[in-house]
Jmol script that loads the backbone (N, CA, C; Angstrom):
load data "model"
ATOM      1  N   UNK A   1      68.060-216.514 130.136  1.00  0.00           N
ATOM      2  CA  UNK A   1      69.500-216.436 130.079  1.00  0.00           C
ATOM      3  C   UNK A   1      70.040-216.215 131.488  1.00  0.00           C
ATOM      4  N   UNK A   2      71.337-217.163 131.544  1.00  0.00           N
ATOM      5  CA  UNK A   2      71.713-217.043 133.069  1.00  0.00           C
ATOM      6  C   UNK A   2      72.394-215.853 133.749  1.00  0.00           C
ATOM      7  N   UNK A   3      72.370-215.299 134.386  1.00  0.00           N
ATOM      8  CA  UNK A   3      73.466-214.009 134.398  1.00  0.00           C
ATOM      9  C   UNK A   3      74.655-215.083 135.396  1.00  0.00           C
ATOM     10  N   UNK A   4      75.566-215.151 134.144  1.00  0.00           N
ATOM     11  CA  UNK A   4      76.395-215.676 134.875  1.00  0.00           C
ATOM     12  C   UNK A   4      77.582-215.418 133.467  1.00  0.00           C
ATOM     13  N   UNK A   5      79.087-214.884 133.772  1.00  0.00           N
ATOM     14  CA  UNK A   5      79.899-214.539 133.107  1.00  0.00           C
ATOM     15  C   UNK A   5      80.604-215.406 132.300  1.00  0.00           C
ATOM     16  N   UNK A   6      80.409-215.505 130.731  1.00  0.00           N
ATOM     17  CA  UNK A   6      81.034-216.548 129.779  1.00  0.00           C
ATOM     18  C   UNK A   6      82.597-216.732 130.183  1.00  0.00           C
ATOM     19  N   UNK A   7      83.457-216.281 130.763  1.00  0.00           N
ATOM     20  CA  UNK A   7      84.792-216.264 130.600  1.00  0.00           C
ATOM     21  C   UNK A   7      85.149-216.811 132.192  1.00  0.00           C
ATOM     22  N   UNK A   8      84.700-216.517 133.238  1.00  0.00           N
ATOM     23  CA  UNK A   8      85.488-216.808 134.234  1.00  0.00           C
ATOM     24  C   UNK A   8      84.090-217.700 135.477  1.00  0.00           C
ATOM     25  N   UNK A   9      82.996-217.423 134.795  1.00  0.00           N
ATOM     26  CA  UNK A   9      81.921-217.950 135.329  1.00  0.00           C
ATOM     27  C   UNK A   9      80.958-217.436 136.653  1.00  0.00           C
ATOM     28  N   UNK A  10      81.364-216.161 136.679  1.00  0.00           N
ATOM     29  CA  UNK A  10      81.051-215.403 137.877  1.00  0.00           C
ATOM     30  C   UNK A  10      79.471-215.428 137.879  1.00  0.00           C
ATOM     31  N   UNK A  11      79.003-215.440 138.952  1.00  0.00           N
ATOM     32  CA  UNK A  11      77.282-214.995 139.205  1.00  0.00           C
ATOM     33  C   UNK A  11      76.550-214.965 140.185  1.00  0.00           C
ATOM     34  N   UNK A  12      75.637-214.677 140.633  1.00  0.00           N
ATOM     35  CA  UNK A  12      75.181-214.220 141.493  1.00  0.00           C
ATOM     36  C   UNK A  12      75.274-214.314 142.979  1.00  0.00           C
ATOM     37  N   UNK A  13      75.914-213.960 144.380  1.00  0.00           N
ATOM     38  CA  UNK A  13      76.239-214.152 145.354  1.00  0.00           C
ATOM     39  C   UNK A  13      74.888-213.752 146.007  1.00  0.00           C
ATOM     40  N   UNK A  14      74.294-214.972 147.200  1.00  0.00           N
ATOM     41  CA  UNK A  14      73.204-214.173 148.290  1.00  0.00           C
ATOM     42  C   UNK A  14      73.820-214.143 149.318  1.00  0.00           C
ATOM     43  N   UNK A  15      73.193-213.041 150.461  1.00  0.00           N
ATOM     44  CA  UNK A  15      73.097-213.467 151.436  1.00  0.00           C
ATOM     45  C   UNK A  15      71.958-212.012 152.272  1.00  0.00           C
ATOM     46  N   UNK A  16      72.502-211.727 153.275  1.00  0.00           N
ATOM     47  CA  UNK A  16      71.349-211.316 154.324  1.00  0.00           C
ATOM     48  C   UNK A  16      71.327-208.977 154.125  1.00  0.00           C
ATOM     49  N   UNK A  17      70.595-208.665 153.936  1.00  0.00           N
ATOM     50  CA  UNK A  17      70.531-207.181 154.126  1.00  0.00           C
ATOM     51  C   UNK A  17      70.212-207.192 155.853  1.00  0.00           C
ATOM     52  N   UNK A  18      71.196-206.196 156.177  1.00  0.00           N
ATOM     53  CA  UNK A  18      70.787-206.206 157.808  1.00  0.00           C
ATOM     54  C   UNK A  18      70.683-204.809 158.010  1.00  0.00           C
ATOM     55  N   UNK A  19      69.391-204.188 158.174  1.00  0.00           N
ATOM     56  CA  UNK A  19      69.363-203.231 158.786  1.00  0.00           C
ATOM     57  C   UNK A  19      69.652-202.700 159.937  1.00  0.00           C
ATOM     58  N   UNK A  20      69.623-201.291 160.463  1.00  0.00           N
ATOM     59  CA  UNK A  20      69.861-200.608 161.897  1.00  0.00           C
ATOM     60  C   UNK A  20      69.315-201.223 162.719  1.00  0.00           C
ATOM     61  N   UNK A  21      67.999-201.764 162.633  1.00  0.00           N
ATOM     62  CA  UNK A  21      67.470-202.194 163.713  1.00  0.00           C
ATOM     63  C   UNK A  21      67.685-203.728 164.157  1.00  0.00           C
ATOM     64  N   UNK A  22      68.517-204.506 162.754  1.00  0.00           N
ATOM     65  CA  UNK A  22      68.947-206.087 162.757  1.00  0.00           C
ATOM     66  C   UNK A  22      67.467-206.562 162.289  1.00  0.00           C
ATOM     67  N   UNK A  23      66.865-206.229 161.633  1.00  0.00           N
ATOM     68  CA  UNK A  23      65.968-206.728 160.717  1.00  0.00           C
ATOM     69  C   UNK A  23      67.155-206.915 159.275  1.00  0.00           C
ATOM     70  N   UNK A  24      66.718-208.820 159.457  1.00  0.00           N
ATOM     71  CA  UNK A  24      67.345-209.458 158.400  1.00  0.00           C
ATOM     72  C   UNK A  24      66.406-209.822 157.253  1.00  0.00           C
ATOM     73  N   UNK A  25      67.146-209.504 156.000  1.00  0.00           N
ATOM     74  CA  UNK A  25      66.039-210.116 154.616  1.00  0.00           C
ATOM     75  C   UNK A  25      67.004-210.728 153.886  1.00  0.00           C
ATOM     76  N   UNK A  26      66.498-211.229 152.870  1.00  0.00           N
ATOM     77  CA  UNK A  26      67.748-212.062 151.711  1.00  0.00           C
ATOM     78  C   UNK A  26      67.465-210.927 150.760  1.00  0.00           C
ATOM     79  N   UNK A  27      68.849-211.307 150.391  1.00  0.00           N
ATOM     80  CA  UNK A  27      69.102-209.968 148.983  1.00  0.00           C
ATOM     81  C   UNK A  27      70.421-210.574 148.431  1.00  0.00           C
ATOM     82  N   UNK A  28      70.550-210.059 146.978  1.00  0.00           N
ATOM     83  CA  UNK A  28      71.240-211.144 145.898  1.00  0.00           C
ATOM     84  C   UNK A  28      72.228-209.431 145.901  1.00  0.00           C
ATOM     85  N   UNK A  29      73.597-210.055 145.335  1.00  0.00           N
ATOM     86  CA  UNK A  29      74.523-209.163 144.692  1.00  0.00           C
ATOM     87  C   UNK A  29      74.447-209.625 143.007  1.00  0.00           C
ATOM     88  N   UNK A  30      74.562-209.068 142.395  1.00  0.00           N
ATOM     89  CA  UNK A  30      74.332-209.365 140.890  1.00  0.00           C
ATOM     90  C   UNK A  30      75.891-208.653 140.471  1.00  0.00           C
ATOM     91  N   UNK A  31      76.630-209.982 139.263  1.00  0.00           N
ATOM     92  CA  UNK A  31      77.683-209.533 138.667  1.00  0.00           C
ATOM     93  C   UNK A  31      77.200-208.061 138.103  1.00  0.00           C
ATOM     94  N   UNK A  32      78.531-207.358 137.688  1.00  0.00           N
ATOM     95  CA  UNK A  32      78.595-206.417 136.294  1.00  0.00           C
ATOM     96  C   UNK A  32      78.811-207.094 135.246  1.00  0.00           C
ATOM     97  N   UNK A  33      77.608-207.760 134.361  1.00  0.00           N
ATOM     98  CA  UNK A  33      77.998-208.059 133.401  1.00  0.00           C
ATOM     99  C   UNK A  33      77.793-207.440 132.300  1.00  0.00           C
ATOM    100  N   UNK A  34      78.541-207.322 130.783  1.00  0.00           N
ATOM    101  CA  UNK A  34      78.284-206.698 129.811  1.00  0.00           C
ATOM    102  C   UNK A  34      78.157-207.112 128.514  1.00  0.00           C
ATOM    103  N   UNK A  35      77.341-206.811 127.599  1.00  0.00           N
ATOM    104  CA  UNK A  35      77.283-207.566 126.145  1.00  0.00           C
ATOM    105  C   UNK A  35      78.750-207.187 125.757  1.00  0.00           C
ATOM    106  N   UNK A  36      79.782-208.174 125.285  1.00  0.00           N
ATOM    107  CA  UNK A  36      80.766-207.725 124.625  1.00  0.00           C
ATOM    108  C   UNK A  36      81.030-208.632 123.378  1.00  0.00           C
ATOM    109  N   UNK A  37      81.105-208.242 122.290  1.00  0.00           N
ATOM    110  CA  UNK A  37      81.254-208.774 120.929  1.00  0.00           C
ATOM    111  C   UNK A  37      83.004-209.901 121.041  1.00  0.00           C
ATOM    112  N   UNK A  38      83.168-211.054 121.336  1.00  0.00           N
ATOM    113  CA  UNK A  38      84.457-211.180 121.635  1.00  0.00           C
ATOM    114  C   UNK A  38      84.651-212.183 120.405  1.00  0.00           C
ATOM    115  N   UNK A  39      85.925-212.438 120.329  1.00  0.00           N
ATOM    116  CA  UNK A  39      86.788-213.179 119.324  1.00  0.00           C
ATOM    117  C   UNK A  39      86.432-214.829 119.786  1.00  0.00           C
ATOM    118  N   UNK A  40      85.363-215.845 119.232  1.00  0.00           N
ATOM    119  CA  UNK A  40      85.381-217.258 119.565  1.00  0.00           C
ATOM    120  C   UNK A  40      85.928-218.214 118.351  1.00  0.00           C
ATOM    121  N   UNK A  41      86.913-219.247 118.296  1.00  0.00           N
ATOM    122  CA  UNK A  41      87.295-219.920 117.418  1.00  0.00           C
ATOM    123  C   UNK A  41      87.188-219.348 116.034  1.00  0.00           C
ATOM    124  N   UNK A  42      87.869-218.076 116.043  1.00  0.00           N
ATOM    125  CA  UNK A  42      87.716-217.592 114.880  1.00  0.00           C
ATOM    126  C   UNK A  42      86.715-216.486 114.143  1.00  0.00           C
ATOM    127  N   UNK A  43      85.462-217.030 115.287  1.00  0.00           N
ATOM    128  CA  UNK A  43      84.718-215.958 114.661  1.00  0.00           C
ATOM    129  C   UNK A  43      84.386-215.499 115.838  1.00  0.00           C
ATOM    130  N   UNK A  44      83.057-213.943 115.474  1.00  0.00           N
ATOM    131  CA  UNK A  44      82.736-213.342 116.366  1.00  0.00           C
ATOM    132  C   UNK A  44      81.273-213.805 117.050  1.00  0.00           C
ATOM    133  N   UNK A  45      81.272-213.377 118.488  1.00  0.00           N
ATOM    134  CA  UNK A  45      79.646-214.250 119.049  1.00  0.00           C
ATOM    135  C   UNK A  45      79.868-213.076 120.040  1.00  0.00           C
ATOM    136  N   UNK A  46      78.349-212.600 119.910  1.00  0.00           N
ATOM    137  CA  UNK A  46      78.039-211.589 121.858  1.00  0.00           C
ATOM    138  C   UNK A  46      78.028-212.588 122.704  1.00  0.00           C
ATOM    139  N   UNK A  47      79.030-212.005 123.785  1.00  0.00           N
ATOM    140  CA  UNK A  47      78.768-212.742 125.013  1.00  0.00           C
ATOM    141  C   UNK A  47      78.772-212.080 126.234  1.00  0.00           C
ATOM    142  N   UNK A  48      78.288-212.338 127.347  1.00  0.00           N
ATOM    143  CA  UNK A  48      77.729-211.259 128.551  1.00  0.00           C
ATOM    144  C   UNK A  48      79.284-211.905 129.326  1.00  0.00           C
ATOM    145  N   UNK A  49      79.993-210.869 129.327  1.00  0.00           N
ATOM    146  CA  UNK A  49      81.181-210.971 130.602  1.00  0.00           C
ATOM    147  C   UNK A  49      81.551-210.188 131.786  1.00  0.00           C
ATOM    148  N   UNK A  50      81.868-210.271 132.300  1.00  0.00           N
ATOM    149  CA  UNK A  50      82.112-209.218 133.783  1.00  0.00           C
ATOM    150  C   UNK A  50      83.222-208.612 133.223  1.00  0.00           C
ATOM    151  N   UNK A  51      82.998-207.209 133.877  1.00  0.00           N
ATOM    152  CA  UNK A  51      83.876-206.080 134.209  1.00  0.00           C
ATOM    153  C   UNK A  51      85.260-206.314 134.197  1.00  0.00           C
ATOM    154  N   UNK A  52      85.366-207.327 135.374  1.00  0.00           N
ATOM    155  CA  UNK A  52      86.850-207.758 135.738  1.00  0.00           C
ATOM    156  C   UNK A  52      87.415-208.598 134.664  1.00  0.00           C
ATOM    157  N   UNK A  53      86.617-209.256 133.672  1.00  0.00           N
ATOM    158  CA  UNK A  53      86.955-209.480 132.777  1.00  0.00           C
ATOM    159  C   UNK A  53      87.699-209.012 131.363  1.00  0.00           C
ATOM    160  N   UNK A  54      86.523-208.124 131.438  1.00  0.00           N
ATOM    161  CA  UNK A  54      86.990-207.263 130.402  1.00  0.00           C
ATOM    162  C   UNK A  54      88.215-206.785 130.485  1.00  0.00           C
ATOM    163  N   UNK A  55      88.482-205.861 132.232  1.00  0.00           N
ATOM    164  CA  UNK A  55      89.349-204.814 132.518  1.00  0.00           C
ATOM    165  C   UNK A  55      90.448-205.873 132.385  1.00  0.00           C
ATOM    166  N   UNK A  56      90.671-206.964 132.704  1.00  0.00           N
ATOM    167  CA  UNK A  56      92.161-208.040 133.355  1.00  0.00           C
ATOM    168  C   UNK A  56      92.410-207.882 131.721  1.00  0.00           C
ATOM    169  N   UNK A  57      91.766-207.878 130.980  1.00  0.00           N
ATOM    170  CA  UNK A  57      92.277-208.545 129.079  1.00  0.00           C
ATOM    171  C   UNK A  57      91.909-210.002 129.057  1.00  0.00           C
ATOM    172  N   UNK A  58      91.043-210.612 129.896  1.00  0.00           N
ATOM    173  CA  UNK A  58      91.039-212.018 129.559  1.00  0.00           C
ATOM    174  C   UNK A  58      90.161-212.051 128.121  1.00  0.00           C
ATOM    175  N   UNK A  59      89.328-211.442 127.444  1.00  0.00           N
ATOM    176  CA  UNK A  59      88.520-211.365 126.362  1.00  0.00           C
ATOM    177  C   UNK A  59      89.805-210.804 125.472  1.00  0.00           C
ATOM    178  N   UNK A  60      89.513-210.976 124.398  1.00  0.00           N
ATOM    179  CA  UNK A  60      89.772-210.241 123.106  1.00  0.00           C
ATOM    180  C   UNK A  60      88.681-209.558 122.568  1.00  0.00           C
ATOM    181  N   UNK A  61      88.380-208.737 122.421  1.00  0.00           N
ATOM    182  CA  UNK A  61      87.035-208.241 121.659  1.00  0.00           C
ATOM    183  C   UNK A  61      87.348-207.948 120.354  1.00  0.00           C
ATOM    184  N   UNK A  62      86.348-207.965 119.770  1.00  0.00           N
ATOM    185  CA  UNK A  62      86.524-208.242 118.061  1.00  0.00           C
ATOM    186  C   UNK A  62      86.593-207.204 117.538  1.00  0.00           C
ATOM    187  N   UNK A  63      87.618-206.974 116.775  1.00  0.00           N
ATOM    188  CA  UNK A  63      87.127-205.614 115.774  1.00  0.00           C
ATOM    189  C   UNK A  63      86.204-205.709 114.755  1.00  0.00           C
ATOM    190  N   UNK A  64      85.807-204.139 114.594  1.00  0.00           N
ATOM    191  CA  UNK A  64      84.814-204.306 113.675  1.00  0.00           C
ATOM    192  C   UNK A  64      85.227-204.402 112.025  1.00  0.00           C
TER     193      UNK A  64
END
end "model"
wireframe off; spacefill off
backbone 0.3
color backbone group
């Protein structure tokens, strides 16, 4: 499964960790994503969305 956000499509950014001394490595930022139960065509489906997602209201989440 991709980590990548059902609603706005967010996912994974690389680039370089640079230490004190300028010793460079690759290193990934990883979304916040979260299982959230949301409202799809009617019915309900888990889907992994980001934070900013959630927080903006772009989801509806389903009641139980």
């Amino acid at each position: 499964m991709a980590r990548v956000c059902a609603i706005c499509g967010k996912g994974p950014r690389f680039g370089h960790q640079i230490s004190h001394a300028h010793n460079v490595s690759q290193r990934v930022w990883q979304p916040n994503l979260q299982s959230v139960r949301i409202e799809v065509k009617g019915g309900r489906r888990r889907r992994r969305v980001c934070t900013r997602c959630i927080r903006s209201g772009a989801v509806a989440k389903a009641v139980s």
